[in-house]
C-alpha positions as CSV (number, residue, x, y, z in Angstrom):
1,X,-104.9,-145.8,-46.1
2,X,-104.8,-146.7,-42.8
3,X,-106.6,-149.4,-42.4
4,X,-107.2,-149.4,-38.4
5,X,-108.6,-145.5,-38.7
6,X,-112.0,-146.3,-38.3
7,X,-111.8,-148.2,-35.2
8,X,-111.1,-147.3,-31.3
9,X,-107.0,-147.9,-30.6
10,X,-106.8,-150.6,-27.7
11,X,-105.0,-148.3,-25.5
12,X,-107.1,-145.1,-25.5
13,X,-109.6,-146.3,-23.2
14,X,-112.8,-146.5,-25.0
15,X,-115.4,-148.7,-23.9
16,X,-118.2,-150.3,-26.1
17,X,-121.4,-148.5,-25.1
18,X,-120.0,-145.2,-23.6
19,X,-122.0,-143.0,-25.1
20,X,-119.9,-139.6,-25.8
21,X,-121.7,-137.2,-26.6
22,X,-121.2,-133.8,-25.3
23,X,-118.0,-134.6,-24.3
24,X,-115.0,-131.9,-24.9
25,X,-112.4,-132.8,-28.0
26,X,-108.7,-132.0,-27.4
27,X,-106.5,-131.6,-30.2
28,X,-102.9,-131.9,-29.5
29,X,-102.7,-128.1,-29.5
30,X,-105.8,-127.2,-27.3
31,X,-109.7,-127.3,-27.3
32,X,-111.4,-128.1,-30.3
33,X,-115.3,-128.4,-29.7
34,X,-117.7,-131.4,-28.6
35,X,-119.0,-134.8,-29.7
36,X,-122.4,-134.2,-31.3
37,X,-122.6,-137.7,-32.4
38,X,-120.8,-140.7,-32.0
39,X,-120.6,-144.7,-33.5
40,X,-118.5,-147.8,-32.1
41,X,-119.6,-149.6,-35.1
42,X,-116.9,-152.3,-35.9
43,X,-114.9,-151.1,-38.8
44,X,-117.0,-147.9,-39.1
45,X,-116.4,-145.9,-35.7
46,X,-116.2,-142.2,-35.8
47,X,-116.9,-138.8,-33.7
48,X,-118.9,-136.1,-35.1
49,X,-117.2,-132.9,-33.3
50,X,-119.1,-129.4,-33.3
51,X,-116.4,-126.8,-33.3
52,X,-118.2,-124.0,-32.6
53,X,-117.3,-120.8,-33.3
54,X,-113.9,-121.6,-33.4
55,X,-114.7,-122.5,-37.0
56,X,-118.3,-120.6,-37.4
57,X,-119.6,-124.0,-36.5
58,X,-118.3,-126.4,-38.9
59,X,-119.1,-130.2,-38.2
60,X,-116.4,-132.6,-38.6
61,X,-115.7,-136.0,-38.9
62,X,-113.1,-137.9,-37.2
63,X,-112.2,-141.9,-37.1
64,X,-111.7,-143.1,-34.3
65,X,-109.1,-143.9,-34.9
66,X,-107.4,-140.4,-33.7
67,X,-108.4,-140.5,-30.2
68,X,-105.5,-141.3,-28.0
69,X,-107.1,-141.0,-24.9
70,X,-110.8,-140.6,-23.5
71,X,-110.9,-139.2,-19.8
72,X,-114.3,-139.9,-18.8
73,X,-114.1,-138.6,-14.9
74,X,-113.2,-135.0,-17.0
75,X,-115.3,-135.9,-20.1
76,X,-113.0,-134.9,-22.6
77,X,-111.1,-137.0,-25.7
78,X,-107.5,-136.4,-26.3
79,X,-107.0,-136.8,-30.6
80,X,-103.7,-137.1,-32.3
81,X,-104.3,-134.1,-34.5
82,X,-103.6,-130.0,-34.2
83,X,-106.2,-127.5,-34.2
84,X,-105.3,-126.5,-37.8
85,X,-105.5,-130.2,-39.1
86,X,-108.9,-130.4,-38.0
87,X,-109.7,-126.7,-39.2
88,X,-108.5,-128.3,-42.8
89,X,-110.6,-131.2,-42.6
90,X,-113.3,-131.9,-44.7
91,X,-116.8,-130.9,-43.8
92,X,-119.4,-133.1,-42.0
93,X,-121.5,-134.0,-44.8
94,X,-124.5,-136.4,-43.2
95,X,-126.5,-136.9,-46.8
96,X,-123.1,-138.8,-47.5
97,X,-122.3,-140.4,-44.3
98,X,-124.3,-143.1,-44.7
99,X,-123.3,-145.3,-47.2
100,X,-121.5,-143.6,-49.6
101,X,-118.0,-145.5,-49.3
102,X,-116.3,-143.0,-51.2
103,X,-117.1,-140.5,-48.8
104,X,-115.9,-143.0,-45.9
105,X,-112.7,-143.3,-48.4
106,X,-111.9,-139.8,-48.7
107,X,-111.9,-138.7,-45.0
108,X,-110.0,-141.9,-43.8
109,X,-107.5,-140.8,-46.7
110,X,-107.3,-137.3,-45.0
111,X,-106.5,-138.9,-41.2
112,X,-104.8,-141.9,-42.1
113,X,-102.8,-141.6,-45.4
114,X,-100.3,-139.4,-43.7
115,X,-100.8,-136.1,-44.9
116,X,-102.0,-135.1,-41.8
């Protein structure tokens, strides 16, 4: 697994104590949905993205690892991932998102093991 997947890369522009939520999530393949929630913890940073009904309003989980850029003037995050990468991502699950480390395991496997 990727072991930097769960943190902000240096270069996408992410400041400690932006707070992003309602901003719009870009896939590399167009629009995706918005931040719902968000967490720059060290080692444990993430995005929670409502799709909408794109999806019929699935919740999903992404590292933070997948954001190459954040475009605050615009609001929107630019990830590393297509539409349909996200559409085959597992679900949001919040009675396991907080600290159940095989949850944590099994979407960083997803993002960061290369499958995706």
């Amino acid at each position: 697994m990727n072991e930097h997947i769960w943190g902000y890369q240096p270069s996408s522009g992410y400041s400690t104590g932006v707070d992003l939520i309602g901003y719009k999530v870009e896939a590399t393949d167009g629009g995706i949905g918005k931040v719902d929630k968000h967490s720059d913890e060290v080692g444990s940073a993430y995005l929670v993205v409502d799709t909408g009904v794109w999806i019929f309003g699935k919740h999903v989980l992404i590292p933070a690892g997948t954001v190459r850029r954040i475009d605050t003037e615009n609001r929107t995050i630019h990830i590393d991932r297509t539409k349909a990468q996200i559409k085959d991502a597992p679900e949001f699950d919040k009675d396991k998102h907080i600290g159940d480390a095989g949850y944590h395991d099994q979407i960083g496997g997803y993002y960061g093991d290369g499958r995706v």
